[in-house]
N, C-alpha and C positions, 0 to 999 in steps of 0.2 A: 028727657032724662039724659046725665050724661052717660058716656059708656065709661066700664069697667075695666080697667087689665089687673089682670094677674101676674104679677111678677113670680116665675118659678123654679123653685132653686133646690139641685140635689146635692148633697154632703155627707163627706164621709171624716171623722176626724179630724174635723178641722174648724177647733172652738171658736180659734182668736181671730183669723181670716175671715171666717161665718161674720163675727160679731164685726168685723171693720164693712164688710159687705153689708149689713144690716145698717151701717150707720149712714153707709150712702146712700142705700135707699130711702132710708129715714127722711133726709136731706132733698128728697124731690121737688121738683119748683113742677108741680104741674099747670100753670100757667091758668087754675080752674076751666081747663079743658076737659077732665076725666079724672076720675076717680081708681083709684089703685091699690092692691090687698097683697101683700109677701105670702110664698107658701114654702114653707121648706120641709122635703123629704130627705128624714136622715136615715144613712144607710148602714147606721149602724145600733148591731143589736141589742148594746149596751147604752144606746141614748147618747149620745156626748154631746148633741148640740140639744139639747133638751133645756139644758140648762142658761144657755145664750136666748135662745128664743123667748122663756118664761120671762128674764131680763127685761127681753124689750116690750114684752106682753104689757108688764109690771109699771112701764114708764107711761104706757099710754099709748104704744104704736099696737098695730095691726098684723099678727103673725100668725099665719095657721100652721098648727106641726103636725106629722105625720110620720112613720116609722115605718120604711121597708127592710125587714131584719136581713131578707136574702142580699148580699154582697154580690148585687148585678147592677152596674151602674144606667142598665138599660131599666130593669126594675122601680128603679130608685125615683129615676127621670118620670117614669111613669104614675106614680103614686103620689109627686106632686103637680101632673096635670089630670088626674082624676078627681083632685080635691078643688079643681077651678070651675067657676061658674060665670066668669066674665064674658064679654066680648071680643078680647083681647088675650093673649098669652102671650109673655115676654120671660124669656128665658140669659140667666144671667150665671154662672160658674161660683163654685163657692171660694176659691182662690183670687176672685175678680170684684171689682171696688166701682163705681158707676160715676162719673161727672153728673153735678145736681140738676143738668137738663135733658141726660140720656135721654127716662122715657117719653118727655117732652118731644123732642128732637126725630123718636122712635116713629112716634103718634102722627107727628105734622107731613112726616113723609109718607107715610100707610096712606093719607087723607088726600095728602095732595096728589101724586101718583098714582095711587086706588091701586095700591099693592094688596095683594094677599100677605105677603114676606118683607118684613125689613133686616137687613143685618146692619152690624156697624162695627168700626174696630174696634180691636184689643190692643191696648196700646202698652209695650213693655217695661216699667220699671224697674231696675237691676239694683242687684245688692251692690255698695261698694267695693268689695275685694272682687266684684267680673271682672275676668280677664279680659285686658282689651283686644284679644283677638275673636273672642265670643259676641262682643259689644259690635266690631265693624264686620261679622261676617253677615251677617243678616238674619241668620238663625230663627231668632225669635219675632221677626218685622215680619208684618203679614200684607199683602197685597190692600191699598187704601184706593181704588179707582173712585172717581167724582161721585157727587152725591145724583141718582139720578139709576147710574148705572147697572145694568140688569145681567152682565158678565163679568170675569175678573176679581173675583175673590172668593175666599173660604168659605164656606157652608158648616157650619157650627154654632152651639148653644152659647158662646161665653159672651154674645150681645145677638138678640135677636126679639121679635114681634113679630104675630102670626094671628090669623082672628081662629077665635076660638073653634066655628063652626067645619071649620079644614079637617079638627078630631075627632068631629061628633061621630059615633056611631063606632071607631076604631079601637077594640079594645086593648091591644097594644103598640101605641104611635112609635115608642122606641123600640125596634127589636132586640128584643133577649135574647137572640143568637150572640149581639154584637156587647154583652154584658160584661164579658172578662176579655174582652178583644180589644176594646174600642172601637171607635169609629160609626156607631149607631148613632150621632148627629149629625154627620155627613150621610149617613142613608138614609135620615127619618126627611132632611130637607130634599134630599134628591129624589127621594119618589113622589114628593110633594112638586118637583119640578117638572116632573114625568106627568104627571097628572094635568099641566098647563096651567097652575097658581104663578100669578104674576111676582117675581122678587127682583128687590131692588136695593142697594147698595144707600147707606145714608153716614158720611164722613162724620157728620156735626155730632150726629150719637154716640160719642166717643166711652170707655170703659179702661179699666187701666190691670194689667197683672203683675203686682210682685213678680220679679223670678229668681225663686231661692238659690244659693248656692250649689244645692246639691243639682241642679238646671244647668249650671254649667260649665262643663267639663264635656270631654268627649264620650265617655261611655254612656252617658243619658241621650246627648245628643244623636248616636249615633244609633243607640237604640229606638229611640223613636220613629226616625225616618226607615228603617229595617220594620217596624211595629205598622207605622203608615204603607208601606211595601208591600207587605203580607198581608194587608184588611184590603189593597185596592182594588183587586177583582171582585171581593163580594161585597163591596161597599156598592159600588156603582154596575151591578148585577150583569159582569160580562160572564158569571156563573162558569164551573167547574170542565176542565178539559179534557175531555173525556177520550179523544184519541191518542198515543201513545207519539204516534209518529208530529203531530201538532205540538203535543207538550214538548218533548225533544225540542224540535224546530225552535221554538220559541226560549227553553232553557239555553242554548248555546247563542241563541242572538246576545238574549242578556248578560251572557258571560262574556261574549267580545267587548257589548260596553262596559261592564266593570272590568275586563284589563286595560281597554283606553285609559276610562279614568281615572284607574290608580298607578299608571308608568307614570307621572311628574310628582308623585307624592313623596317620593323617598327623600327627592332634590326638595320638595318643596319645605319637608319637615325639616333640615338639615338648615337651608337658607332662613327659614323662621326663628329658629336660635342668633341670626343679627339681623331680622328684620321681620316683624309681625305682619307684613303683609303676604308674606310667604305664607303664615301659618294660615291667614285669613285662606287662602289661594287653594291652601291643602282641603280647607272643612268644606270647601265650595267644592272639591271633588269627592271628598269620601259620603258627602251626605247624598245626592246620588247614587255612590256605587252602594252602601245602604240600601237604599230606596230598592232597587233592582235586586239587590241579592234578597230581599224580602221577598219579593215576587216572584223568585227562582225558587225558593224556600216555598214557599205558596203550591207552584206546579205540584213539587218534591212528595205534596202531604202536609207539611209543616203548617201550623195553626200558631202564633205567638200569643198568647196571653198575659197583657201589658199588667191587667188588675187581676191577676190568680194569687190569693192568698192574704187580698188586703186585709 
């Protein structure tokens, strides 16, 4: 018999995206190697993808819906890997659109590698009016090391494969801490790392994200790396610091590296008004000090909730 994946996708308002996403998977050249079933958990408690889903129900594809009304994106995540029954779980964003041989491509290297984990990139496509200092800073480019590879890149849902049996028995794979936080798919694969599941990097699996305008500019950018900051300690469980004199210590390191990295910024935003590689030069240092003053912020108490109020 062949084996099954489940493609598993959580959504929140987001009809037209859903439905371009639905259209690539539609699109799958599974090579009759495996058989494959869509699941989408929408996270909202007024249905909006209800009515995309039924669409492709209606045509002939294969869609199971489900509704987590609670606005927890770790929830969400959850409630469409409760409704899978395969051998397989591949996990794909609802903003995200798949090349017709992703889970192909996903499959062949689980097989051949005898991976527990496949990941593979997300690869950026930008609105016309990006600014080209957003387009060459790297921002959005994510780490692509060889197909093969078992270090050297992200850990996240917006392309991934995972065999089903990893979540047996676990009744919440995504933590709900990390619900209005983010960052609960970087903890859900890293304790699966922790646990010794083999994962591996797969280039060919390719997936693609719009990235709307409102993505780039500096105040989104810069909150997010700030957002990233503040989740790294309890993502990757170096857990809460409990000594006074520790915290201190560590708050003033990280504040000498954000005054490093923002003394060339003033020059740099100045020289970028006649030449964009300055500005490029600037974001390459403020998304660090970012990063850092999150985790200062982190020490302080401070908790950022990216999705409070979606």
């Amino acid at each position: 018999m062949k084996p099954e994946i489940n493609v598993c996708v959580a959504t929140y308002k987001r009809p037209a995206l859903l439905q371009k996403l639905l259209r690539s998977l539609s699109a799958q050249d599974t090579g009759g190697e495996f058989s494959f079933t869509v699941i989408v958990a929408d996270n909202d408690a007024q249905r909006s993808a209800e009515a995309v889903v039924h669409e492709f129900n209606a045509s002939g594809q294969q869609v199971i819906y489900a509704v987590e009304p609670e606005q927890n994106i770790s929830l969400a995540r959850n409630k469409s890997l409760s409704q899978a029954t395969g051998d397989y779980i591949a996990t794909i964003d609802d903003d995200i659109s798949a090349d017709p041989h992703w889970l192909l491509n996903l499959y062949r290297a689980s097989t051949f590698y005898q991976a527990d984990v496949v990941h593979g990139p997300v690869v950026p496509e930008f609105h016309p009016r990006t600014p080209a200092y957003v387009r060459e800073s790297g921002v959005f480019t994510r780490p692509d090391p060889p197909t093969g590879a078992t270090e050297g890149y992200i850990l996240a849902t917006g392309n991934s494969l995972f065999r089903r049996a990893l979540i047996e028995g676990v009744a919440t794979p995504f933590d709900p801490r990390f619900g209005r936080t983010g960052g609960e798919d970087a903890a859900f694969f890293h304790q699966l790392k922790k646990r010794g599941c083999r994962m591996i990097w797969c280039r060919e699996a390719r997936t693609f994200s719009f990235i709307p305008p409102r993505k780039t500019n500096w105040r989104w950018i810069l909150q997010r790396e700030f957002r990233v900051g503040n989740g790294h300690y309890r993502v990757f469980d170096q857990g809460p610091v409990d000594l006074q004199r520790s915290r201190t210590a560590k708050i003033l390191n990280l504040g000498k590296r954000v005054a490093k990295l923002c003394s060339p910024v003033p020059f740099y935003l100045l020289a970028g008004l006649f030449d964009v590689q300055y500005t490029v030069k600037a974001i390459q240092r403020l998304r660090p000090t970012a990063f850092y003053t999150g985790i200062i912020a982190y020490f302080l108490g401070f908790q950022y909730e990216e999705y409070r109020g979606r």
